[in-house]
C-alpha positions as CSV (number, residue, x, y, z in Angstrom):
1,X,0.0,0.0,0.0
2,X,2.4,2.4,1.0
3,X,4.4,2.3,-2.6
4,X,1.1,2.9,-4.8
5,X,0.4,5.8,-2.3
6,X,4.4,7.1,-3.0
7,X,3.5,6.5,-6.7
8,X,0.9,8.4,-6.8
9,X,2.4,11.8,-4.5
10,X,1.6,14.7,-6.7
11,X,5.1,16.0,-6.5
12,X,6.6,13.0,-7.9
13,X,4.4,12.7,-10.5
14,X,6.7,13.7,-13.9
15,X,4.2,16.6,-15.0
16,X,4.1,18.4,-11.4
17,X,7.4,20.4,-12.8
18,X,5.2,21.5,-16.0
19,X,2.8,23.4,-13.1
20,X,6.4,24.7,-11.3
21,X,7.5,25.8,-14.3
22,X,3.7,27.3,-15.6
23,X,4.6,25.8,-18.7
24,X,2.5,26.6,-21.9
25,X,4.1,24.0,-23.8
26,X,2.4,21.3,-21.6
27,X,-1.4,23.3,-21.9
28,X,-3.5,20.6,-23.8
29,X,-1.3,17.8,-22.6
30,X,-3.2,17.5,-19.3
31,X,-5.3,19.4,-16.8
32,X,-4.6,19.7,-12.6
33,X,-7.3,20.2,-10.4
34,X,-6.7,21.8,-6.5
35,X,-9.0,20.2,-4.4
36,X,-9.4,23.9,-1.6
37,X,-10.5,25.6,-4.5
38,X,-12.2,23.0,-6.3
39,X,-11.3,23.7,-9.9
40,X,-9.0,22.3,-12.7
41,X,-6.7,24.2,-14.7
42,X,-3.8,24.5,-17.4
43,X,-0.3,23.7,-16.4
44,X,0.6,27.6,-17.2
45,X,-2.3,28.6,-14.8
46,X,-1.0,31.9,-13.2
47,X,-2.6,31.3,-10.2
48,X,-1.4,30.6,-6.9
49,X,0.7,27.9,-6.6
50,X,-1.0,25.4,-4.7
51,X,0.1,22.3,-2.6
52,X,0.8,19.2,-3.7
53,X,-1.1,17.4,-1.5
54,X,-3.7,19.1,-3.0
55,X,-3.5,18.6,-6.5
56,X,-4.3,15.6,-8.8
57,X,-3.7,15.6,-12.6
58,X,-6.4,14.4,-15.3
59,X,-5.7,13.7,-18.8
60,X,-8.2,16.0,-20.3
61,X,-11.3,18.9,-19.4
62,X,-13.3,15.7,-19.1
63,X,-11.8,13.5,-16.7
64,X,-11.5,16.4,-14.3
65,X,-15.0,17.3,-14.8
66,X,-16.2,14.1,-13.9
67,X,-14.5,14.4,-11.0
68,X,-16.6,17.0,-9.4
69,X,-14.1,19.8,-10.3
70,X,-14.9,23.1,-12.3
71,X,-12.7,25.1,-15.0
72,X,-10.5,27.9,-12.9
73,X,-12.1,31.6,-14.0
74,X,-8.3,32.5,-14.5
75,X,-6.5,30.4,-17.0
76,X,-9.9,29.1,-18.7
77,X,-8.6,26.0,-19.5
78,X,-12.1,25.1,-21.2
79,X,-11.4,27.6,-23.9
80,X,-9.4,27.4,-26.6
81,X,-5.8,27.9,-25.8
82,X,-4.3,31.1,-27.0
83,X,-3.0,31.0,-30.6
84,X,0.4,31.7,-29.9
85,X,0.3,28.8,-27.1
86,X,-0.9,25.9,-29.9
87,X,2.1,26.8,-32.2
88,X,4.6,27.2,-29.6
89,X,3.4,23.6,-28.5
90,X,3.2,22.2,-31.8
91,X,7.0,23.6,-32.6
92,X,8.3,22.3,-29.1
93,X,6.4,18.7,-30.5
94,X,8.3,18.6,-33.7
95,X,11.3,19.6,-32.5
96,X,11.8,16.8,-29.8
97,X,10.4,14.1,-32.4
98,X,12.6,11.5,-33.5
99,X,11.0,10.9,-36.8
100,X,8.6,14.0,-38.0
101,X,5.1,14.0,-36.8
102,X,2.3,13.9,-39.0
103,X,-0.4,16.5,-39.7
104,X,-2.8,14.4,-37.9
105,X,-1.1,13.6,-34.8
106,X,0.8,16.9,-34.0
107,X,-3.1,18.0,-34.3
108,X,-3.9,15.5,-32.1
109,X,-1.4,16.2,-29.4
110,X,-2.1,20.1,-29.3
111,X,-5.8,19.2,-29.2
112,X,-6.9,21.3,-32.0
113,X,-8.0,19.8,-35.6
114,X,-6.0,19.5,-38.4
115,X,-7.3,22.2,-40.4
116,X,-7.2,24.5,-38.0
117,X,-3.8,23.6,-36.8
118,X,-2.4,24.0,-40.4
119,X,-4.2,27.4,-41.1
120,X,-3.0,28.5,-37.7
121,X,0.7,27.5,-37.9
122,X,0.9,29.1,-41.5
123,X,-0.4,32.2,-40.4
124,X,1.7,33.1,-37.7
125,X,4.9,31.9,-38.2
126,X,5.1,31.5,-42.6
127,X,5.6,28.2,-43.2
128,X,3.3,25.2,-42.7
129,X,3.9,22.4,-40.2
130,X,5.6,19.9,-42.7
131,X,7.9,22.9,-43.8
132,X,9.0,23.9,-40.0
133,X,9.5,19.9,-40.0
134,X,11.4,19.7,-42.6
135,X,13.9,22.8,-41.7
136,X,14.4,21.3,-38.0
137,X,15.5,17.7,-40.2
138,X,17.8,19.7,-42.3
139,X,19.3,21.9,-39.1
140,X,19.8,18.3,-37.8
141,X,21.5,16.8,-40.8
142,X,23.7,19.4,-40.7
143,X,24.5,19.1,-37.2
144,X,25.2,15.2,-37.8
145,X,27.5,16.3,-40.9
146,X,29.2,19.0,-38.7
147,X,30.4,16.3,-35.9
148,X,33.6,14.2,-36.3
149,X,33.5,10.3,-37.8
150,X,30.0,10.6,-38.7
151,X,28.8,8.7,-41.6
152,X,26.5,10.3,-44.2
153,X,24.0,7.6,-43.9
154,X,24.2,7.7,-39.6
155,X,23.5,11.1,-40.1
156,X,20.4,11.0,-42.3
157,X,18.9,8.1,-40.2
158,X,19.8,10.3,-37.1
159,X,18.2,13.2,-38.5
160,X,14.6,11.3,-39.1
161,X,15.0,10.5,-42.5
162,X,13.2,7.2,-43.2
163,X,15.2,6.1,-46.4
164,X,18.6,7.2,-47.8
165,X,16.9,7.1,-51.1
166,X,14.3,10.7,-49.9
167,X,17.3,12.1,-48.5
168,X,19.4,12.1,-51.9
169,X,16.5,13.2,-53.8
170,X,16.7,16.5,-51.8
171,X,19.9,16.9,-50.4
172,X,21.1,20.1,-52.8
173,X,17.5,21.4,-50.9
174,X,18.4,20.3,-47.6
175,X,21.9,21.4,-47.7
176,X,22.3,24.0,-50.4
177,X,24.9,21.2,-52.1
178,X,25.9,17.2,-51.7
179,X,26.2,16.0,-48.4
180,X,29.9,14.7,-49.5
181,X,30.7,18.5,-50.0
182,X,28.6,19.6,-47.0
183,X,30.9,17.8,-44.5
184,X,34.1,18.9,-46.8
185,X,32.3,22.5,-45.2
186,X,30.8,23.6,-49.0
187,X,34.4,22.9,-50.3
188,X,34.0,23.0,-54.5
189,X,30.4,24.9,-54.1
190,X,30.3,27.7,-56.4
191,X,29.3,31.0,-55.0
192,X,29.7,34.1,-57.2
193,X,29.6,38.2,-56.0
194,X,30.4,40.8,-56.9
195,X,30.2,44.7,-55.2
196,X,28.5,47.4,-55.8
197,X,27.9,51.1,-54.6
198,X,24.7,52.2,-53.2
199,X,23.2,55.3,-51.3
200,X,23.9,53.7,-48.2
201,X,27.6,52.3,-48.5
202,X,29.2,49.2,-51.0
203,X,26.7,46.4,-51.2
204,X,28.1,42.9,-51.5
205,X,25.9,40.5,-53.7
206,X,26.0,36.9,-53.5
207,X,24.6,34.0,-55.4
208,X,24.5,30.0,-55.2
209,X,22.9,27.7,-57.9
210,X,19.9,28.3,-55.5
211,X,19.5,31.9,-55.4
212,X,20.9,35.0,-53.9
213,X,22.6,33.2,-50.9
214,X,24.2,36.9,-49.4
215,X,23.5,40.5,-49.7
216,X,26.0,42.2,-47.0
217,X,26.1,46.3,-46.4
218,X,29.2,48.4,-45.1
219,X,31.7,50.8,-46.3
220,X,34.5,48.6,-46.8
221,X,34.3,46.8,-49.7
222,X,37.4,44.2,-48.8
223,X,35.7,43.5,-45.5
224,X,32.5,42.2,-46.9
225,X,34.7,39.9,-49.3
226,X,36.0,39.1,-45.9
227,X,32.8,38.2,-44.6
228,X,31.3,36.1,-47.6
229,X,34.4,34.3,-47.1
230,X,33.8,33.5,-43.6
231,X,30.3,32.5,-44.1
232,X,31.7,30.4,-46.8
233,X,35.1,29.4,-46.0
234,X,35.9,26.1,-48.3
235,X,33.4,27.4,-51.3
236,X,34.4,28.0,-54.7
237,X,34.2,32.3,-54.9
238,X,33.9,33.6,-58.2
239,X,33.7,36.8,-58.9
240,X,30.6,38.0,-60.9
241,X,30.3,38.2,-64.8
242,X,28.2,41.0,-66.9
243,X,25.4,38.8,-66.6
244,X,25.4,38.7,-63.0
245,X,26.7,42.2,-62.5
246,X,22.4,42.5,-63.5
247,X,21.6,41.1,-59.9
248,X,23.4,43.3,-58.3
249,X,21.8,46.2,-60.2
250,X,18.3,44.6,-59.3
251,X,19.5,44.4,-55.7
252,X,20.6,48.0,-55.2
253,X,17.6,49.0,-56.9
254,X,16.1,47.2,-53.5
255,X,18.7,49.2,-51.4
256,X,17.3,52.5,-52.7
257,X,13.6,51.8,-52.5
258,X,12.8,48.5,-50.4
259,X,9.0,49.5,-51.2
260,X,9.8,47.5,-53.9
261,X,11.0,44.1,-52.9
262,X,13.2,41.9,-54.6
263,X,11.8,39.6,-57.3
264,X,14.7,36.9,-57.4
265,X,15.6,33.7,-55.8
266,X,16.5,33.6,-52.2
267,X,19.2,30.8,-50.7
268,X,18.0,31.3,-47.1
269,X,20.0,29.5,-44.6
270,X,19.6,29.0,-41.1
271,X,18.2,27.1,-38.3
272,X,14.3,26.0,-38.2
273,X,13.8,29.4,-35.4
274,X,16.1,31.3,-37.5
275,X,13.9,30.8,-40.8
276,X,10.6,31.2,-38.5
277,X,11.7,34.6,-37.4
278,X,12.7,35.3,-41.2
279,X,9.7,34.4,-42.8
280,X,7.5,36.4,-40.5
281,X,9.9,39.7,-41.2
282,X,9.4,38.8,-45.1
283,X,5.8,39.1,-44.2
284,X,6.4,42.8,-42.2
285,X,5.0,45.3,-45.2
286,X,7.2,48.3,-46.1
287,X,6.9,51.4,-44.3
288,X,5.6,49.1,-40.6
289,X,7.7,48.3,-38.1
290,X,7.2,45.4,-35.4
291,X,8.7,44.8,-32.2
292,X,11.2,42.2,-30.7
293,X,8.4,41.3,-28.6
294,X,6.2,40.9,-31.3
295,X,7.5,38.8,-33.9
296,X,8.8,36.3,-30.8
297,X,4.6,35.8,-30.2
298,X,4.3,35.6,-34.0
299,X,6.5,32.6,-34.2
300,X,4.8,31.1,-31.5
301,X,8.1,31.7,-29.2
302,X,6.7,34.8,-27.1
303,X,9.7,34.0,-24.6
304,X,12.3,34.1,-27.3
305,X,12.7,37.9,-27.4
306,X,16.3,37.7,-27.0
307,X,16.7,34.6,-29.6
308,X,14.4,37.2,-32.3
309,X,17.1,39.3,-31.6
310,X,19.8,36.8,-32.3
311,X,18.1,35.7,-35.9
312,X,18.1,39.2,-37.0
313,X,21.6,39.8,-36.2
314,X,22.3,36.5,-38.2
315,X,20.6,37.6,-41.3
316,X,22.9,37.5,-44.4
317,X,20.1,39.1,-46.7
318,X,19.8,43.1,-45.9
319,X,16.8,44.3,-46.9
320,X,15.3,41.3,-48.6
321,X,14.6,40.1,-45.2
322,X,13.9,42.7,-43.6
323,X,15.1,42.8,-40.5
324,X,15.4,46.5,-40.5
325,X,11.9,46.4,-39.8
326,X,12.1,45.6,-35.9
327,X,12.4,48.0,-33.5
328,X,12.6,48.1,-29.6
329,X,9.3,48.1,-28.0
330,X,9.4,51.8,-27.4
331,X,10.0,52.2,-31.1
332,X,13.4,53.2,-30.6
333,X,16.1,52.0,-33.2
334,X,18.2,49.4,-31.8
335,X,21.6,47.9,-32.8
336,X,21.3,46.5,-36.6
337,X,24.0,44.4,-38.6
338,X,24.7,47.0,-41.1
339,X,24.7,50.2,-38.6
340,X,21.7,51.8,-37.3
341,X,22.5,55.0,-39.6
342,X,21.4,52.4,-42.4
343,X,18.3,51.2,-40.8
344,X,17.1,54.8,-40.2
345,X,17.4,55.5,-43.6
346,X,15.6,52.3,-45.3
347,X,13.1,53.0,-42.5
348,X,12.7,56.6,-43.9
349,X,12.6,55.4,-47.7
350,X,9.7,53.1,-46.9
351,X,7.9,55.7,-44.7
352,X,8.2,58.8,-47.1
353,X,7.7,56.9,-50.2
């Protein structure tokens, strides 16, 4: 008797750190109830904590209910969660998967349908579940690649690839080249750039096979060669012909009015969060601004200020992703990759255009 009553002790059950923690990646995986108050409610209830001894878990609204217990008036768990809650779960839930989930099941698991989970998830980060699956696959593969004495095939498997076979069929998608040349750290990739001079400082333009892989601003032209090259450090660089001297034209014309946008190919590189936090910039319109704050609850990561932050400071593509766009939450200009003399001014193109 006494070890089923141990195994049942609220504190040592394994989801009583989910209500320490107030976790909204756990809401929809189960419901608590308090038995003083006599209601249930979300793991990220922000109510007072309550004691152990009084609380006992429930797999769902309905179990608790039948229990005698009522939905707390403060974290409603018999509502619909928040938006931003469902795709945070659902991006926590592909993330930790060792082979990709399906439509069906991430549904499942958030407790929302499968329509509305796709429509939702498209909206607010960009990209639809099976997209944000397949980037976190690819930031694994190269992860696998990246380590020492790992074989190309442990690494696929690894990564939650179900045959070699899928994985070779998109590898120059996955990887922007072969997985051999991948591990050799893009070593005979061909990039060409060239340099150009804009309003705004030199403007290095880069391309793979893909699309424009690189467009880097300063006012030294060597040190942006500098910085392709660290970005790239075993590629092939060759340095731009007439035809391509016509994207760099095409992308200064961007530099001088980013109203416009850039109608070319994009090699966009980066980790799943990283092309979250991209895609919802791509979707800022010129001439509005957003804060750190909120494109973190756009992609679903409303506690990832600081890692927003990060992935804008990591973008290779001025102005076609637009991280000039995001400003601190007072609308103040903060720090920017290219110099926060350049933001002002795109900002001030796209407002008095």
């Amino acid at each position: 008797m006494s070890t089923v009553t141990e195994a049942l002790r609220p504190d040592h059950d394994p989801r009583w750190p989910a209500v320490l923690r107030r976790d909204r990646g756990a809401d929809g995986s189960f419901v608590y109830s308090v038995r003083t108050t006599g209601v249930y409610c979300r793991p990220s209830c922000p109510s007072r904590q309550a004691r152990p001894e009084n609380v006992a878990f429930y797999p769902n609204n309905a179990a608790a209910e039948a229990a005698g217990f009522r939905p707390c008036r403060r974290c409603r768990p018999d509502e619909p969660p928040p938006r931003a809650t469902v795709v945070a779960k659902a991006c926590r839930i592909v993330e930790a998967a060792e082979r990709p989930p399906s439509l069906s099941e991430l549904a499942r698991r958030c407790g929302v349908s499968p329509h509305y989970l796709h429509r939702l998830f498209k909206a607010e980060t960009g990209v639809t579940p099976k997209a944000y699956a397949d980037a976190e696959r690819a930031r694994r593969v190269r992860s696998e690649l990246g380590g020492p004495g790992v074989s190309v095939t442990s690494a696929l498997y690894g990564a939650g690839f179900g045959s070699s076979g899928r994985f070779y069929e998109g590898s120059a998608a996955t990887l922007g080249m072969t997985p051999t040349a991948f591990r050799a750290g893009g070593a005979g990739a061909a990039i060409r750039f060239a340099v150009g001079v804009s309003s705004l400082g030199h403007v290095l333009v880069a391309s793979s096979d893909k699309g424009v892989c690189a467009i880097l601003l300063g006012d030294d032209p060597q040190a942006l060669v500098v910085d392709l090259e660290s970005r790239f450090p075993k590629a092939r660089l060759i340095g731009g012909d007439d035809e391509f001297e016509q994207v760099v034209a095409r992308v200064i014309a961007l530099v001088e009015a980013p109203q416009l946008g850039l109608d070319l190919p994009l090699d966009i590189r980066g980790t799943a969060f990283q092309q979250r936090v991209w895609a919802a910039l791509i979707k800022l319109p010129a001439g509005r601004t957003a804060s750190y704050t909120e494109i973190a609850a756009a992609v679903g990561a409303p506690q990832s200020v600081r890692a927003v932050a990060q992935a804008c400071g990591a973008n290779a593509l001025a102005v076609a992703i637009p991280c000039h766009r995001v400003v601190r939450s007072d609308g103040g200009l903060s720090g920017y990759r290219w110099g926060v003399e350049r933001k002002r001014a795109l900002l001030d193109r796209e407002r008095h255009d």
